[in-house]
N, C-alpha and C positions, 0 to 999 in steps of 0.2 A: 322756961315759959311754955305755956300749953296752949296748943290753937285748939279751936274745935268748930268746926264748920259744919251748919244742918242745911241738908239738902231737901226742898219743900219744890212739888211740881206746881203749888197754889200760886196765884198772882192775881191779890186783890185788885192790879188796876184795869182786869180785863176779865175776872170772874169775878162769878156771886154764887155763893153756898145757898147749898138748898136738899131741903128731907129728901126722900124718898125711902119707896118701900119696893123691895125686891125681890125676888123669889130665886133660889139655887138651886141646881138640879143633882144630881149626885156626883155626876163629873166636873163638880166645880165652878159651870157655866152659869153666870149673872144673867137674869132678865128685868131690866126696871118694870116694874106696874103701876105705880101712884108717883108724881112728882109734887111739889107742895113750893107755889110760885107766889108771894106778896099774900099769904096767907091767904089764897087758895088753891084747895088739891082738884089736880086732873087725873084722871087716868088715863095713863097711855096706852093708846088704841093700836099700836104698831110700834116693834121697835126693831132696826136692825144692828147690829155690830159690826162697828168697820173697820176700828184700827184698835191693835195694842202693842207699846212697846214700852213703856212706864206709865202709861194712862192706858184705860180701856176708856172711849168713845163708839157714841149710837146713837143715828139718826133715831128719832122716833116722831111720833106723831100724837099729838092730842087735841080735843074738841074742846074749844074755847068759845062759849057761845053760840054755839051749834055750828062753829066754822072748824071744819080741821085745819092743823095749823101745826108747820113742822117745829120740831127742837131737837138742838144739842145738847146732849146729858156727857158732861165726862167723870167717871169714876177715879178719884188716885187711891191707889190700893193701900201705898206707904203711909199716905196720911188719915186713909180710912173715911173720905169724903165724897161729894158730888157735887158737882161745879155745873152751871150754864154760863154760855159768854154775856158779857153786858150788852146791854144794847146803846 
């Protein structure tokens, strides 16, 4: 008998999938520029990079309405997605 166990960092009861468009630099480095929230896209006006250890996460920042307003974007690399938390 064969196990087989998938390791997923997703957890739909506390995230939600979402587009984004990103730009790479030569070294590899991600920077999000567009995120795309309840079918509409923002562009992120700032972003910084704070942690990676199986997820890379970054604060950023977008203008919603003319209000900035911060977000969590997290990248999982294994599953090849982008997650923000629920609210």
């Amino acid at each position: 008998m064969s196990y087989t166990s998938s390791y997923s960092t997703f957890n739909p009861a506390c995230m939600s999938l979402v587009p984004v468009i990103a730009s790479y630099n030569t070294a590899g480095e991600i920077r999000p520029l567009y995120v795309r929230i309840e079918d509409i896209s923002y562009k992120i006006v700032s972003c910084k990079f704070i942690s990676s250890v199986a997820l890379l996460r970054f604060k950023c920042q977008i203008i919603d309405n003319n209000i900035l307003r911060p977000l969590e974007l997290t990248y999982h690399p294994k599953e090849f997605i982008w997650t923000i938390p629920l609210v």
